[in-house]
N, C-alpha and C positions, 0 to 999 in steps of 0.2 A: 307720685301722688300717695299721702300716708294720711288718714284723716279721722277722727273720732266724733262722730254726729251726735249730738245731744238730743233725746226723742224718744218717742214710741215706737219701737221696731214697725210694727205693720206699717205705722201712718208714714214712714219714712220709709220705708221700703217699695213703697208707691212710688214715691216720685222719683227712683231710681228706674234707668231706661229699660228696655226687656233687652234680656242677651246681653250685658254689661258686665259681667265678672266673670272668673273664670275659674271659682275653685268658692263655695259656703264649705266652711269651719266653722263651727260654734257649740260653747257649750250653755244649753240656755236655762234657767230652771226647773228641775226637775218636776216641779208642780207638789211635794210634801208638805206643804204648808207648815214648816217648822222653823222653830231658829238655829241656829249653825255654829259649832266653837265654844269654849267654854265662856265667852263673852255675849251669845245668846243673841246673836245678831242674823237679821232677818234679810231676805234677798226680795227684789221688787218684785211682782210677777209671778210668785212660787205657789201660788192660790191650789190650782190644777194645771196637770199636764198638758192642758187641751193650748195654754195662753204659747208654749212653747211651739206645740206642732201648729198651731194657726200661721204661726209666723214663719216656720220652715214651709209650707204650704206656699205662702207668699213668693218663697224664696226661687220656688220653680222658673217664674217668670221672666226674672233677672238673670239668671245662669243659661250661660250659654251654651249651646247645643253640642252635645258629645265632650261633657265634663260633667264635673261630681261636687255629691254634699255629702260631709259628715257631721253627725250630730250624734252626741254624748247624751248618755240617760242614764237611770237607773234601774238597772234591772227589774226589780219592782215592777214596772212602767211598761215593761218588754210588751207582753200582749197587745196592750193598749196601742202601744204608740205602731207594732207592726199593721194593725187593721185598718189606725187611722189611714197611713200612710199609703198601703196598698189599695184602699175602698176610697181614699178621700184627694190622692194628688196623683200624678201621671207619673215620680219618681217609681223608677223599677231598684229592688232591693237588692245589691251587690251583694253585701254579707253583714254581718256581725260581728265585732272586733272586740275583743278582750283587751282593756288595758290593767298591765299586774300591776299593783303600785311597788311591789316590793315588802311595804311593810302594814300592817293590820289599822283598821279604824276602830274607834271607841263601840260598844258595845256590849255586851256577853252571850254565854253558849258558843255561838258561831260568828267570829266578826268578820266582818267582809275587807276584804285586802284590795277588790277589782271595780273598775266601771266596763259600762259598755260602749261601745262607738260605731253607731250604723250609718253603713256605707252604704249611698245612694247615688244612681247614675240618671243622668239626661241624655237619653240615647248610645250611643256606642263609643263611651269614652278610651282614650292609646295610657296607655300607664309606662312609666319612666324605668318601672325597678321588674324583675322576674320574681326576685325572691322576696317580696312582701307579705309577711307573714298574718294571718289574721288576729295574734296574740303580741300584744306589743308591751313592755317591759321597763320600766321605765317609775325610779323612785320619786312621789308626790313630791308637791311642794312641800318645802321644810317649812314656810312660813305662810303663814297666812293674815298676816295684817296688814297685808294690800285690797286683800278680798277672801272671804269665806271660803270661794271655791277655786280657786286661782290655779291656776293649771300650768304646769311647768313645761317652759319652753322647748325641753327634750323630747315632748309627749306630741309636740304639734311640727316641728320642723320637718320631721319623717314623710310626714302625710303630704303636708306642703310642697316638697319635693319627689314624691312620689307622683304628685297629679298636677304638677305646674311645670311651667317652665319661667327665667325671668323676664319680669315684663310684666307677667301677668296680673291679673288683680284678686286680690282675694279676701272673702266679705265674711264679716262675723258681728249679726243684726244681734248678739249678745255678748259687747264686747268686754263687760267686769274689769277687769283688772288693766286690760290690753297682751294680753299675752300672745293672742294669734296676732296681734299687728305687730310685736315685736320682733317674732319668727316672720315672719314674710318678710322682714325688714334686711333681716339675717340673710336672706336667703334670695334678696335681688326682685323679691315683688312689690308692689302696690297693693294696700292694703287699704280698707273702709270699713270702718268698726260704728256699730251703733249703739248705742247705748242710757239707758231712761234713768239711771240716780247720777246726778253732774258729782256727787261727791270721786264715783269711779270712773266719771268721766273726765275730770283732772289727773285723779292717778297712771290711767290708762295717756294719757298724754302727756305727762311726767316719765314715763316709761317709754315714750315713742319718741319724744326727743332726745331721754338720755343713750334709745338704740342709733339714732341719726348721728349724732356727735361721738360714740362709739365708732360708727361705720369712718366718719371722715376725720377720726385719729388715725385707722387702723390704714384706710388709705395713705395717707400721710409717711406713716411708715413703711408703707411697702412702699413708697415712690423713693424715698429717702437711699 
């Protein structure tokens, strides 16, 4: 099952069953209210922070007991988004995860090279790896005119298999570009992507069938 919902995450995250997934990945937006790229392109829902963690809030419901959500933010955001989280939904706070991009963002003085990625538990999740590090490494997208923020599938498969096994299903109620569905694709799970501008919701499914037809070349040759 590999699928990209066209929608409003909350109002679509309703009618997904309780306890149905087995792993939220998402990176949703930040709530900056600005535009992004030298093309000065806007993201749906970037108003305030709040339109993202409402929806993570949501997310509790669906995720199954004793497994995990990460959610990407901006530092920025960091107080905000730990108070909402701890005072406003039952997820308990794992940690806080550095990702390096490697190389610097646009700015001056100080430009910022990192995001964050907070990791949240539904009761008492089993983790796959000993040595998962809180600082994860890993050079941006080199391209960005699939999506503004588009997150490279080296940044997401880690985590993926870190907290899944295959089979599994794994949900990203901000899906942009599709790149968490791609990695899960990679990596033998079921994946459900949501997502509210159809233009990224093509592209994200232009990318999930070129990962399906990837997968059953590569099948192909190894049967061979």
């Amino acid at each position: 099952m590999h699928k990209i919902i066209h929608g409003d995450c909350i109002q679509e995250l309703k009618k997904l069953p309780g306890e149905s997934v087995d792993l939220v990945l998402t990176d949703p937006p930040y709530g900056n209210d600005q535009a992004y790229c030298l093309d000065k392109r806007r993201i749906a829902g970037d108003e305030h922070p709040l339109i993202g963690l409402l929806a993570l809030a949501e997310t509790y419901r669906v995720l199954r007991r004793n497994r995990c959500c990460f959610f990407f933010l901006d530092a920025k955001h960091l107080a905000f988004v730990d108070t909402f989280v701890r005072r406003y939904t039952p997820y308990r706070v794992r940690s806080y995860c550095v990702w390096d991009k490697r190389m610097m963002g646009l700015g001056y003085g100080i430009r910022p090279r990192h995001e964050m990625i907070l990791a949240l538990e539904k009761g008492k999740p089993s983790y796959n790896c000993d040595g998962f590090a809180n600082v994860l490494t890993q050079t941006r997208a080199l391209t960005n005119r699939e999506h503004p923020h588009k997150k490279p599938v080296e940044i997401l498969a880690p985590i993926i298999a870190h907290t899944t096994v295959p089979g599994d299903v794994v949900l990203d109620p901000f899906a942009g570009s599709g790149s968490t569905g791609v990695a899960a694709m990679q990596l033998g799970r079921d994946f459900i992507g949501i997502e509210c501008a159809f233009k990224y919701v093509q592209v994200a499914r232009a990318r999930l069938a070129g990962a399906q037809s990837d997968g059953a070349n590569d099948a192909l040759r190894d049967a061979a």
